[in-house]
Each structure stands twice: as C-alpha cells, then as structure tokens.
N, C-alpha and C positions, 0 to 999 in steps of 0.2 A: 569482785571477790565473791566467792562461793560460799555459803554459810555451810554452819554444822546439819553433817546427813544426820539422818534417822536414829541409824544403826551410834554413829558418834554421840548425838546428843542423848541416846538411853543409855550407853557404855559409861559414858562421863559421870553423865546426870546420875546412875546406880551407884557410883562408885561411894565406897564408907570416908577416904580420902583420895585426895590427887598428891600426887610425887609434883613438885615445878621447883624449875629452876631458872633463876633468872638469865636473861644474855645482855650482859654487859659492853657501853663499846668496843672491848676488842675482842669480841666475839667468840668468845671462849664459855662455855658452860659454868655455871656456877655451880655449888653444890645444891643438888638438890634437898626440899625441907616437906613434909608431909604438911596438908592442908585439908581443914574442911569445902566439899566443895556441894552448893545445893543448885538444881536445875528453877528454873521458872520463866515459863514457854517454852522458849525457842534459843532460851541464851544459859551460858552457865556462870556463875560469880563464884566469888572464893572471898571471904574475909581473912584480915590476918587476928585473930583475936586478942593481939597484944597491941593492938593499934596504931594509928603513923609514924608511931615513933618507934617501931622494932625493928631491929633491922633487915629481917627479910622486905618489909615494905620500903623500907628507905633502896635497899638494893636495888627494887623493883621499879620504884620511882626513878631509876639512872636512865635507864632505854626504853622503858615501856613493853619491852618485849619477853618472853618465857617461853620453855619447853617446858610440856607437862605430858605425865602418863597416868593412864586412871582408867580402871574397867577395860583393860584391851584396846585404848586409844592411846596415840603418841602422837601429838602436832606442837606446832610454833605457832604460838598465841600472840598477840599483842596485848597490854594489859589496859583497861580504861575506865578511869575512874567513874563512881555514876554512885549517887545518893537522891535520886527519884526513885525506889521503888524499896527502900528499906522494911517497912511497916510489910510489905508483901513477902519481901527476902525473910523477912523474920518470923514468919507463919510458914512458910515453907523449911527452915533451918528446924524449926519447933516441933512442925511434922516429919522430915527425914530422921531427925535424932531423936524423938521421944524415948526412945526404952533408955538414954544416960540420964544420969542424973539432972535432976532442976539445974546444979549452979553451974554444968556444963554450959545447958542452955543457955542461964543466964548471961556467961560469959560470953558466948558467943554473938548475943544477939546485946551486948554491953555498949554504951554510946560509943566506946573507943571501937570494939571491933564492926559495929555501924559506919564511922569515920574513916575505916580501912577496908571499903567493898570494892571489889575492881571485879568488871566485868569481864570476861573472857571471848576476844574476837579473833577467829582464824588468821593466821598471816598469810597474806598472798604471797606465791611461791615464783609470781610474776616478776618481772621486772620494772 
C-alpha cells in the first residue's frame, strides 16, 4: 500500500480541521463531524477530544475505517489506534494551535483526548 505523497501529507497536515466520516459495515457514509488534525513526520493523527467514550470515536471504533477531506485531500483512511508517540503529538498540537486559547490546548492535549489518538493510514484501493 502506498503511503501519503507529499502534496497529501502538506494538504492534510495544513489543514485548521478535517471533515471524517466514519464507514460503517454497511458501507454507507456516516455524517461527517469536524476534527482537529496535526501532521508528525510522515503520518497524520486526529484525536477525538471528548475521549473514547464520544460517540464519534465509539462510531469510529465499528470498522476502523473513514473518509476524510481537509486542505484539498479526499481519501479512505483506515483508522489505528497508536499511544506511543503522545508527549510528541502533544508538542506538535501545542505548536499548530498556539494562537487559541490555553484551555483549548489544554483540552486537546487532556488524558481523555490522549486516550482517543488514531492514526490515519491510506486504505488500499486493491483488492
């Protein structure tokens, strides 16, 4: 499977938020919900900042999969959990949003929306 080009991972990675929607198994779009979303490297993450227990993340947890749109990109993600690199995520969420408010920040970067980081990996278009 192909990772995010260039052009995708500055599109994404720029974006102020991402549109996703989850895809549920019967494969029908859900409604899309606005996200923060911050690059670091070569991958993009998204927290839910109301933590595992909100329902967009509950959603999200059914298939593991999303469509998202953000900065001029539109793909099918797969969604994957991953809390090794938090303290990093949260230096980079701190540097993209600095001009909001502290308790934005704060929130975002709060154990619960910590406990809610899903990485975001291209979905193969293969079969």
């Amino acid at each position: 499977m192909a990772g995010w080009t260039s052009d995708e991972l500055n599109g994404t990675g720029a974006a102020e938020e991402l549109q996703i929607a989850s895809l549920p198994p019967d494969g029908a779009l859900r409604r899309p919900v606005t996200i923060w979303v911050v690059r670091h490297g070569d991958d993009i993450y998204v927290r839910s900042v109301n933590g595992r227990g909100s329902s967009w993340f509950r959603g999200a947890q059914v298939r593991h999969e999303a469509h998202i749109h953000a900065g001029g990109v539109e793909k099918d993600v797969r969604l994957v959990e991953n809390d090794d690199v938090n303290d990093e995520l949260d230096a980079a969420y701190r540097t993209k949003y600095r001009r909001y408010a502290a308790s934005i920040i704060d929130h975002i970067t709060s154990p619960e929306a910590r406990a809610a980081t899903l990485k975001l990996v291209l979905r193969s278009t293969e079969s």
